[in-house]
C-alpha positions in Angstrom: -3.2 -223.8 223.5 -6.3 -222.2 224.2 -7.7 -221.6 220.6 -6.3 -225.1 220.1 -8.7 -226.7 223.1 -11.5 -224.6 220.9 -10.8 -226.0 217.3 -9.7 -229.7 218.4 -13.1 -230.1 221.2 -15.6 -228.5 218.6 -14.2 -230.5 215.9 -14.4 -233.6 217.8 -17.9 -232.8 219.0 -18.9 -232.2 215.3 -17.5 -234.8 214.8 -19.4 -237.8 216.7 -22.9 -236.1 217.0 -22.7 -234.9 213.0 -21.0 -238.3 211.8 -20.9 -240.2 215.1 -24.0 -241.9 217.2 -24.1 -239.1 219.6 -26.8 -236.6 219.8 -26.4 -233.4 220.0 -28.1 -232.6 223.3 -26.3 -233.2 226.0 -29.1 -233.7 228.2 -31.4 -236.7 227.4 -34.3 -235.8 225.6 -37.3 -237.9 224.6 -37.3 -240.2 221.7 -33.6 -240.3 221.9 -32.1 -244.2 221.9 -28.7 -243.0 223.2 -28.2 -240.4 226.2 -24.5 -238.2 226.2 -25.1 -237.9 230.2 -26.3 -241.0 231.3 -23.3 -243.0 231.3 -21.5 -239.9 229.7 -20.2 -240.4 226.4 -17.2 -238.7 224.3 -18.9 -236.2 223.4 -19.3 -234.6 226.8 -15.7 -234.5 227.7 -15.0 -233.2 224.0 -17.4 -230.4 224.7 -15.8 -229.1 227.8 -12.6 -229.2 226.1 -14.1 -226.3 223.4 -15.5 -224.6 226.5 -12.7 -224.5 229.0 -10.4 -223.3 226.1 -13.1 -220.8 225.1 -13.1 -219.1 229.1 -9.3 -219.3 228.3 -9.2 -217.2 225.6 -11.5 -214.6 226.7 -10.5 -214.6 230.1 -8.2 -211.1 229.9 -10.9 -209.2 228.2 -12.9 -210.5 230.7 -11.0 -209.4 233.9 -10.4 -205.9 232.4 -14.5 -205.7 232.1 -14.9 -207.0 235.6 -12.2 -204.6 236.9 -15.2 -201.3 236.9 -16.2 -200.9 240.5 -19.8 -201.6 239.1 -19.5 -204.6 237.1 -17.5 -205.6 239.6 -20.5 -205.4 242.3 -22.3 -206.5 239.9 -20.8 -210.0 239.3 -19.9 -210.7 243.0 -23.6 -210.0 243.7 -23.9 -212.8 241.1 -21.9 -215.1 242.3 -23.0 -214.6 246.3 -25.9 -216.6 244.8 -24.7 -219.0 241.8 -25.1 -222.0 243.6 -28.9 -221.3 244.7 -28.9 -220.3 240.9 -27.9 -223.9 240.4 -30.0 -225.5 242.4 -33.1 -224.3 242.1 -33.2 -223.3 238.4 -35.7 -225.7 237.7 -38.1 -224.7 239.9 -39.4 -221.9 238.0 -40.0 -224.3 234.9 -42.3 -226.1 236.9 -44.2 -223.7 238.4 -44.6 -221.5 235.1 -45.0 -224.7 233.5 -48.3 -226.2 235.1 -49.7 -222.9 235.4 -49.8 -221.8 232.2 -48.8 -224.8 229.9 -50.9 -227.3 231.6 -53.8 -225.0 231.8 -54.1 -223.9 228.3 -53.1 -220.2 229.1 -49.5 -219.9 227.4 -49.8 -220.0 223.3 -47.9 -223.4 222.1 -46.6 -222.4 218.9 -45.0 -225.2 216.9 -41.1 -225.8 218.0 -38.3 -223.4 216.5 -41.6 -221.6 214.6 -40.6 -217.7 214.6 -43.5 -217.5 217.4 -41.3 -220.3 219.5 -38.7 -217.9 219.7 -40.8 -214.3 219.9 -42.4 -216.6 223.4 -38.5 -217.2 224.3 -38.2 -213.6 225.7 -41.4 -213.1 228.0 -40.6 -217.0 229.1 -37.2 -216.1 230.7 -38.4 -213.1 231.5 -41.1 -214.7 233.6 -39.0 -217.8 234.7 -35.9 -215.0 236.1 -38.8 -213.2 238.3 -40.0 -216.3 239.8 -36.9 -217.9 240.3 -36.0 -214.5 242.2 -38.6 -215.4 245.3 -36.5 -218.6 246.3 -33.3 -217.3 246.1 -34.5 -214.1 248.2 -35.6 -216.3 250.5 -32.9 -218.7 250.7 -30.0 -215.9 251.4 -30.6 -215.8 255.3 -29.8 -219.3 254.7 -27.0 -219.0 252.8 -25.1 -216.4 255.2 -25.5 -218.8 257.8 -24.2 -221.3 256.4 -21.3 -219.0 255.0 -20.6 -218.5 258.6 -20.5 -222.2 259.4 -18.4 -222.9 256.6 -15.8 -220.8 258.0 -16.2 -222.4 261.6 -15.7 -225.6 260.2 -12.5 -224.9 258.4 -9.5 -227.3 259.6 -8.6 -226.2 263.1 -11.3 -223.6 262.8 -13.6 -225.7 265.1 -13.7 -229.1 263.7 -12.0 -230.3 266.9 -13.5 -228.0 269.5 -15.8 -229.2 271.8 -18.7 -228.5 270.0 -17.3 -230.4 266.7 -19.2 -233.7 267.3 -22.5 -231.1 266.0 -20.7 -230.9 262.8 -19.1 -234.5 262.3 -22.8 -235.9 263.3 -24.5 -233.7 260.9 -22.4 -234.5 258.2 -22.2 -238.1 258.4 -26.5 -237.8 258.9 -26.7 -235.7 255.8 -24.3 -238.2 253.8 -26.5 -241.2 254.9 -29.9 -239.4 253.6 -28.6 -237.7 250.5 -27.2 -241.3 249.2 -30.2 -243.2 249.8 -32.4 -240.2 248.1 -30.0 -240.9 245.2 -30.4 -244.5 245.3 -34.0 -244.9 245.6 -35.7 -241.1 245.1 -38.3 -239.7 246.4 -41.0 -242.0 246.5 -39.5 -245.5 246.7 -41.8 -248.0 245.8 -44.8 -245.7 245.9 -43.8 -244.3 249.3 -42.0 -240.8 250.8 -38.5 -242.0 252.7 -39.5 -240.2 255.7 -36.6 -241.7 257.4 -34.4 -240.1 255.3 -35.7 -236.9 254.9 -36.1 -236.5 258.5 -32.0 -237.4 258.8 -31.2 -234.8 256.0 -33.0 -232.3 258.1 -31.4 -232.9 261.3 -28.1 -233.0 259.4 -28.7 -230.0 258.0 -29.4 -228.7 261.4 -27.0 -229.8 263.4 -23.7 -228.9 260.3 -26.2 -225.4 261.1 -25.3 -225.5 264.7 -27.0 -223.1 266.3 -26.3 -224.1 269.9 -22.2 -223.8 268.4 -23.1 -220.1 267.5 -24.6 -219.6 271.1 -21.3 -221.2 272.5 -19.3 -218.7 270.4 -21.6 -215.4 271.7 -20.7 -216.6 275.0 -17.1 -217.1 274.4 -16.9 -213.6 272.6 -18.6 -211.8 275.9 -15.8 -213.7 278.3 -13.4 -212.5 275.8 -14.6 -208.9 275.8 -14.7 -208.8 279.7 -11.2 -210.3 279.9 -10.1 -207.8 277.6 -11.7 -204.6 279.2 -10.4 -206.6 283.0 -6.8 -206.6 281.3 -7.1 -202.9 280.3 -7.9 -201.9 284.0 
């Protein structure tokens, strides 16, 4: 089934961008009249077929690579911070962008030229060390948040009496992270302070640390019980 998920998505993907209307970005791109993301089209979902049934098939050789102790360290290193990865990729193309693009510095040889992809190298090169300051950064974050995540687990604290910190904060959060997708970030021509305020205190309050003081406090009563029991 897997190899079959490979030939039958790549053909179809062939398919409708090589005979089809679709391009062959997935992304938009300028100049193009039609977009594969925005709605998404066939092509997409005939895309992810070929690459679902492509981690299928070299799944085992996979696991028997990741089974080293140092591979293995390795990729769980990795994957502590994939979703930082995710979310602030883009980042570093701004930043490297508008200081060396927009300034003139960075050569702009013409598109696929063989000096578009010698550039390709130092480009990721530079892009992977900037990138690296944010997500250094952001892993105090992330371990706290780690922690909360397991505090907020069903019947982990959700219905404690510090849960209202965590329902408010999420319903706060919702609120501003739907209205920064509905209007952005400067609806018409202003900042939603409103909103970015709420995300904050959202964030904060899912963050809880007045739950985490609550928790030191219960941990002391529980180590004095304990060592009072042991008497």
């Amino acid at each position: 089934m897997p190899a079959g998920m490979v030939a039958g998505g790549g053909l179809a993907f062939a398919l409708m961008v090589g005979v089809g209307p679709f391009p062959v970005s997935l992304i938009l791109v300028s100049g193009e009249e039609l977009s594969n993301a925005t709605p998404p089209s066939a092509a997409m979902p005939a895309w992810a077929v070929a690459q679902v049934g492509l981690a299928l098939l070299v799944a085992p050789l996979v696991r028997r690579a990741f089974g080293r102790a140092a591979v293995g360290r390795a990729v769980r290193g990795l994957g502590a911070v994939s979703m930082t990865l995710y979310l602030w990729h883009m980042l570093p193309v701004l930043v490297v962008a508008a200081a060396f693009h927009l300034t003139g510095l960075a050569p702009q040889p013409p598109y696929g030229s063989a000096g578009w992809w010698l550039l390709r190298v130092p480009w990721l090169v530079l892009l992977g060390l900037v990138l690296a300051s944010p997500v250094r950064a952001l892993r105090p974050l992330e371990r706290r948040l780690e922690l909360t995540a397991a505090r907020v687990r069903p019947g982990a604290g959700v219905l404690g009496p510090g849960a209202w910190r965590v329902w408010a904060g999420v319903v706060v959060s919702a609120w501003a992270s739907a209205y920064f997708a509905g209007h952005g970030f400067a609806y018409e021509g202003r900042f939603p302070g409103a909103a970015a305020v709420g995300l904050a205190v959202g964030v904060a309050l899912v963050a809880d640390p007045g739950g985490r003081r609550q928790e030191r406090g219960d941990e002391k009563r529980g180590g004095r019980a304990a060592r009072v029991g042991a008497v």
